[in-house]
MOPAC internal coordinates of N, CA, C and O (Angstrom, degrees):
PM7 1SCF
backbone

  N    0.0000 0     0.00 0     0.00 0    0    0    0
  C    1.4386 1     0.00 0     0.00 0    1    0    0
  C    1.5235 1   108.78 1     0.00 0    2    1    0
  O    1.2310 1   125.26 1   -41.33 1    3    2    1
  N    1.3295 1   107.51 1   138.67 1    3    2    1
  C    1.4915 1   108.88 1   176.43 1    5    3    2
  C    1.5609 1   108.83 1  -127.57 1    6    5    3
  O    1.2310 1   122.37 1   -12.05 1    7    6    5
  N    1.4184 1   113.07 1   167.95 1    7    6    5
  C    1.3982 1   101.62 1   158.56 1    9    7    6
  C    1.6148 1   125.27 1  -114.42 1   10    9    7
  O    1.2310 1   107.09 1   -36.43 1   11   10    9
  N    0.7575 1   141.66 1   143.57 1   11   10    9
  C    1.3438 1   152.44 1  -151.44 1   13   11   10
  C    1.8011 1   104.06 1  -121.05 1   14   13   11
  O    1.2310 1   129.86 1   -46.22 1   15   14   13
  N    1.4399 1    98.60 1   133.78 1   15   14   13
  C    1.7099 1   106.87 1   167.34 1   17   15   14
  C    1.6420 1   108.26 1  -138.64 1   18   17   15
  O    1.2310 1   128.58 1   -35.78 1   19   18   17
  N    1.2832 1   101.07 1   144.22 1   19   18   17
  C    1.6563 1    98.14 1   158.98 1   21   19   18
  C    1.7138 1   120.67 1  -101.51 1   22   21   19
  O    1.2310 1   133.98 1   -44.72 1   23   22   21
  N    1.5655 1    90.57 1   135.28 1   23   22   21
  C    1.6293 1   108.41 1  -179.55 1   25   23   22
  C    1.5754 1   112.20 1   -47.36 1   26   25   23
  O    1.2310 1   118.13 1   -35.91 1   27   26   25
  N    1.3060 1   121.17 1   144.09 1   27   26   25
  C    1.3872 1   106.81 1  -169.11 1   29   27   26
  C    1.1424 1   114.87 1  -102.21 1   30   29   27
  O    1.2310 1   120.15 1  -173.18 1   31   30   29
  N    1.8280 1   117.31 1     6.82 1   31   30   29
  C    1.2267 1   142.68 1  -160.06 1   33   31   30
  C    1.8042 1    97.95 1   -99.58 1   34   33   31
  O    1.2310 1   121.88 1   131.64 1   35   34   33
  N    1.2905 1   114.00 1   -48.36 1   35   34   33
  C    1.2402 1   119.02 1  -161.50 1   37   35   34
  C    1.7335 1   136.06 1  -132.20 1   38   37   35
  O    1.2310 1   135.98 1   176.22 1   39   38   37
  N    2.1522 1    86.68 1    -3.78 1   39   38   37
  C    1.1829 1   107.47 1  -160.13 1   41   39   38
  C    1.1308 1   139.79 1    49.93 1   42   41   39
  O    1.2310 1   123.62 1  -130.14 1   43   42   41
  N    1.1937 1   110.66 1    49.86 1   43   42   41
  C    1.8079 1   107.81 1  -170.15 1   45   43   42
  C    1.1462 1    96.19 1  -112.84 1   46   45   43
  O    1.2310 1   112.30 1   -67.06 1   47   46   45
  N    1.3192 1   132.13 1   112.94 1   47   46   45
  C    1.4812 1   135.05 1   140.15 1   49   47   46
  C    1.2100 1   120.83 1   -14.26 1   50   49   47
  O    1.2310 1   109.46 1   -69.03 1   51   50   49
  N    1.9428 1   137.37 1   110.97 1   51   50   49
  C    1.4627 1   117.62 1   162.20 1   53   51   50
  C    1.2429 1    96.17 1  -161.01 1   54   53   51
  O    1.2310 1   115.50 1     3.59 1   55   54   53
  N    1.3182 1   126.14 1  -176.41 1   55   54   53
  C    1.3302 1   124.20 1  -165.21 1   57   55   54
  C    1.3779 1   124.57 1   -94.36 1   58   57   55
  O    1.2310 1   118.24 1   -33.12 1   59   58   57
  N    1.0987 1   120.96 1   146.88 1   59   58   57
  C    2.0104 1   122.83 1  -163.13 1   61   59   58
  C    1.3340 1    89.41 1   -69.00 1   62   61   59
  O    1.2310 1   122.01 1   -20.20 1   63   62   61
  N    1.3607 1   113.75 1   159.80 1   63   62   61
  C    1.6417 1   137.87 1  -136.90 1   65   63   62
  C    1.6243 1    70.40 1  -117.95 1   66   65   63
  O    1.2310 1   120.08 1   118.17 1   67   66   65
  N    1.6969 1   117.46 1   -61.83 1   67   66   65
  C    1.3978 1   117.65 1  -157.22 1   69   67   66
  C    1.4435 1   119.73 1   -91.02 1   70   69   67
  O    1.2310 1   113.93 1   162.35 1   71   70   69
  N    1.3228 1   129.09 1   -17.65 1   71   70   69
  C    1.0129 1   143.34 1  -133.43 1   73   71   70
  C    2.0323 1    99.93 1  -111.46 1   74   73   71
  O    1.2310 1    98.56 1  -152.12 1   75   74   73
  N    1.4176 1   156.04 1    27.88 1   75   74   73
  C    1.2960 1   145.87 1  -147.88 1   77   75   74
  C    1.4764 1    97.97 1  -110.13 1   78   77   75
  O    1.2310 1   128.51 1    -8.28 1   79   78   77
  N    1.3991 1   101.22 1   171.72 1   79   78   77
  C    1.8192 1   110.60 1  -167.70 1   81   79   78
  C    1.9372 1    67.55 1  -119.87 1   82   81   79
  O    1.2310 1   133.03 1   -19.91 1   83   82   81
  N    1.4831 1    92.43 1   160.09 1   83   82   81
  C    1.5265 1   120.10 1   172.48 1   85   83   82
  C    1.3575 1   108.38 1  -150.42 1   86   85   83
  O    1.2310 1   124.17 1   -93.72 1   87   86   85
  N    1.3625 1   109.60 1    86.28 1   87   86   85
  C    1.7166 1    99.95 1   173.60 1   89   87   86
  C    1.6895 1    91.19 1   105.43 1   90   89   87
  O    1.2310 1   134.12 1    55.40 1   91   90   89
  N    1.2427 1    90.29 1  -124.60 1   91   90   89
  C    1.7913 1   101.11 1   176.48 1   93   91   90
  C    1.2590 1   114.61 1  -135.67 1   94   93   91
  O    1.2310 1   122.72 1  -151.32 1   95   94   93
  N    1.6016 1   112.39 1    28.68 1   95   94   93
  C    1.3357 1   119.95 1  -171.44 1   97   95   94
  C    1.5605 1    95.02 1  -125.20 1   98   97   95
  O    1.2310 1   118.70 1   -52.15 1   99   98   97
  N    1.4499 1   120.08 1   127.85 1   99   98   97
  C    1.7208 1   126.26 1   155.76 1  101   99   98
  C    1.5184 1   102.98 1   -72.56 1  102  101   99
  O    1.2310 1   137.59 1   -30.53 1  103  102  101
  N    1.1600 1    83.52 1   149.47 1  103  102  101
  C    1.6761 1    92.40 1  -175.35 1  105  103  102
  C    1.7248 1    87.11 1  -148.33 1  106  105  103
  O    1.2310 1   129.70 1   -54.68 1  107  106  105
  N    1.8798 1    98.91 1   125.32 1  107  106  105
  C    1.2488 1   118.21 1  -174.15 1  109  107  106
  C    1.6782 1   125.18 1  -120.25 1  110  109  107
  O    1.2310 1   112.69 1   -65.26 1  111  110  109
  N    1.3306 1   131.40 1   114.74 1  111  110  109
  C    1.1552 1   136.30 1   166.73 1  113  111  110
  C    1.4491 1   118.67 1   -33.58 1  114  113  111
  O    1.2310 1   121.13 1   -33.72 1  115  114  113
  N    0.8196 1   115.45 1   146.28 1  115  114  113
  C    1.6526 1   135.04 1   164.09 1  117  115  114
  C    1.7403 1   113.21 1   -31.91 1  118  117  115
  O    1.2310 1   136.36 1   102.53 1  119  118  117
  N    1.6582 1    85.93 1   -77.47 1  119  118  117
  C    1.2425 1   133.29 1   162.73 1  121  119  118
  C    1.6463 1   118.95 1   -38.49 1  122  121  119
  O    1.2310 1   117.07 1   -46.28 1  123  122  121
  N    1.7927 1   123.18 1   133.72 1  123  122  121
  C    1.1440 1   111.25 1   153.54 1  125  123  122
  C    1.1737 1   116.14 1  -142.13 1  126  125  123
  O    1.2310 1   112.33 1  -120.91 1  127  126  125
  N    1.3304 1   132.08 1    59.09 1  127  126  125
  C    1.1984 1   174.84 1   169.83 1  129  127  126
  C    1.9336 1   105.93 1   -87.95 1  130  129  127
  O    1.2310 1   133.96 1   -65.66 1  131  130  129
  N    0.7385 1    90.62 1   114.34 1  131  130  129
  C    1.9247 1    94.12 1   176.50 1  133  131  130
  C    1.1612 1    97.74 1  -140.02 1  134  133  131
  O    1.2310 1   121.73 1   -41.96 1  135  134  133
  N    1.7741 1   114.30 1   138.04 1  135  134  133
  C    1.6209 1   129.98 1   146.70 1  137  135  134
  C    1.5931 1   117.65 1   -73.63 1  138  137  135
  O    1.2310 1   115.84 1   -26.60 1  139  138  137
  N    1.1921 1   125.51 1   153.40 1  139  138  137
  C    1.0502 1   147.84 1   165.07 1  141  139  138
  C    1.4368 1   121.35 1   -87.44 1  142  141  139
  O    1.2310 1   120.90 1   -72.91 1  143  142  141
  N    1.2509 1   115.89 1   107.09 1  143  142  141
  C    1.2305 1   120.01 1  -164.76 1  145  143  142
  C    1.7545 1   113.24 1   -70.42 1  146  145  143
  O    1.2310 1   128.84 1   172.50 1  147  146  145
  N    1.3071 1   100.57 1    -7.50 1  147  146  145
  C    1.8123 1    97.52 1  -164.26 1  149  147  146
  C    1.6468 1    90.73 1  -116.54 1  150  149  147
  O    1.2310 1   104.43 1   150.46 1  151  150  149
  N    1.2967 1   146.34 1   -29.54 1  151  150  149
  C    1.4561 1   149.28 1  -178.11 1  153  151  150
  C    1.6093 1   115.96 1   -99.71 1  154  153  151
  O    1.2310 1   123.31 1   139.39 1  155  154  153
  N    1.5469 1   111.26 1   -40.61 1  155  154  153
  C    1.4236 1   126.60 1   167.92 1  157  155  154
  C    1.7818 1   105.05 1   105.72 1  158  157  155
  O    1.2310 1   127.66 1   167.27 1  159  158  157
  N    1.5739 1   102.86 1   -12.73 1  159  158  157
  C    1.6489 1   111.95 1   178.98 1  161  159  158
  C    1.5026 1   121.17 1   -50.85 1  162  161  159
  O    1.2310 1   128.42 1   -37.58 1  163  162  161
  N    1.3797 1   101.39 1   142.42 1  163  162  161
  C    1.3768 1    97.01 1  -173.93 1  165  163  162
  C    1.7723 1   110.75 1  -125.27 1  166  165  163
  O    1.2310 1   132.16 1   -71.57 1  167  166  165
  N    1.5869 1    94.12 1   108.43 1  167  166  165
  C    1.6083 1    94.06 1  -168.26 1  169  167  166
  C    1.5320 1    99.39 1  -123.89 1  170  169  167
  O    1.2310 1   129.53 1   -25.95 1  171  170  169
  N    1.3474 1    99.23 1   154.05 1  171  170  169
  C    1.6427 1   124.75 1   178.05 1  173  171  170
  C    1.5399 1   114.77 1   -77.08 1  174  173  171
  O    1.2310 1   121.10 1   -65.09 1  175  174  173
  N    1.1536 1   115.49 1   114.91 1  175  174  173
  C    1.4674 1   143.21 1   177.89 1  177  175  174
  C    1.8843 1   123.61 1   -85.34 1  178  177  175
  O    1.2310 1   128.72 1   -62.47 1  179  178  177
  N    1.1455 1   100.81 1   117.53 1  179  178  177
  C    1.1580 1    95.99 1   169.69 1  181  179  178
  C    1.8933 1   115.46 1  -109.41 1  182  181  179
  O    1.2310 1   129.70 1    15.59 1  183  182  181
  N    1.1861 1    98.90 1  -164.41 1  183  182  181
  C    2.3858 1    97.61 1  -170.71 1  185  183  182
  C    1.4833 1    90.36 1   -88.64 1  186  185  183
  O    1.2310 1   108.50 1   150.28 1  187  186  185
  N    1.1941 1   139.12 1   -29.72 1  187  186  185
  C    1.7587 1   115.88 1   164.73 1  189  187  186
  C    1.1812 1   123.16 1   -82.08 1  190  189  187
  O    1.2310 1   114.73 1  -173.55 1  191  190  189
  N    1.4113 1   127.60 1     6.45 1  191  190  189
  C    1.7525 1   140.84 1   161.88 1  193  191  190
  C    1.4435 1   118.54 1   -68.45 1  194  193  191
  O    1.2310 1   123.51 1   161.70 1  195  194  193
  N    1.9400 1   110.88 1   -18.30 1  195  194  193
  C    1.3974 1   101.23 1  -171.23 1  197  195  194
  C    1.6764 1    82.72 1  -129.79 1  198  197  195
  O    1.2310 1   136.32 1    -5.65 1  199  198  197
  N    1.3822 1    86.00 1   174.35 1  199  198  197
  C    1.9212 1   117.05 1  -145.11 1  201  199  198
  C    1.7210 1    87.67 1  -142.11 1  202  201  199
  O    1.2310 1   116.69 1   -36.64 1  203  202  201
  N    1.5453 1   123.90 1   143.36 1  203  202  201
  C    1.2542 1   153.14 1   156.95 1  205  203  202
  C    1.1529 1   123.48 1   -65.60 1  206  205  203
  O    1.2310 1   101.06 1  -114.84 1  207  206  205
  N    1.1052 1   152.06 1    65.16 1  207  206  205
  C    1.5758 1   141.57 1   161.92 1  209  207  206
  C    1.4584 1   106.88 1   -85.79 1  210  209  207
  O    1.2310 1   132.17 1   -19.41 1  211  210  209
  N    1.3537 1    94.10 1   160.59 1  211  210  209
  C    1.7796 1   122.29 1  -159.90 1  213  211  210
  C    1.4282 1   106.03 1  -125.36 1  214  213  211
  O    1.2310 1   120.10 1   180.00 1  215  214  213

């Protein structure tokens, strides 16, 4: 399971830089700041910005 955000720069759907499950444990950054891997933008994230996929 990952979590997924869209860039607010370009809208591209892709997966949070900070945000991954390992096992059955989330494990969370400091940080909620994510780059965009397809625009390079760097926008501020909040916990209703990211989405669950399986």
């Amino acid at each position: 399971m990952v979590f997924m955000i869209k860039c607010k720069q370009c809208n591209i759907d892709h997966i949070s830089n900070l945000y991954r499950m390992d096992g059955h444990i989330f494990r969370r950054h400091f940080s909620n700041n994510e780059c965009c891997p397809s625009c390079g933008q760097v926008s501020k994230y909040n916990e209703l910005d990211y989405n669950f996929k399986l």
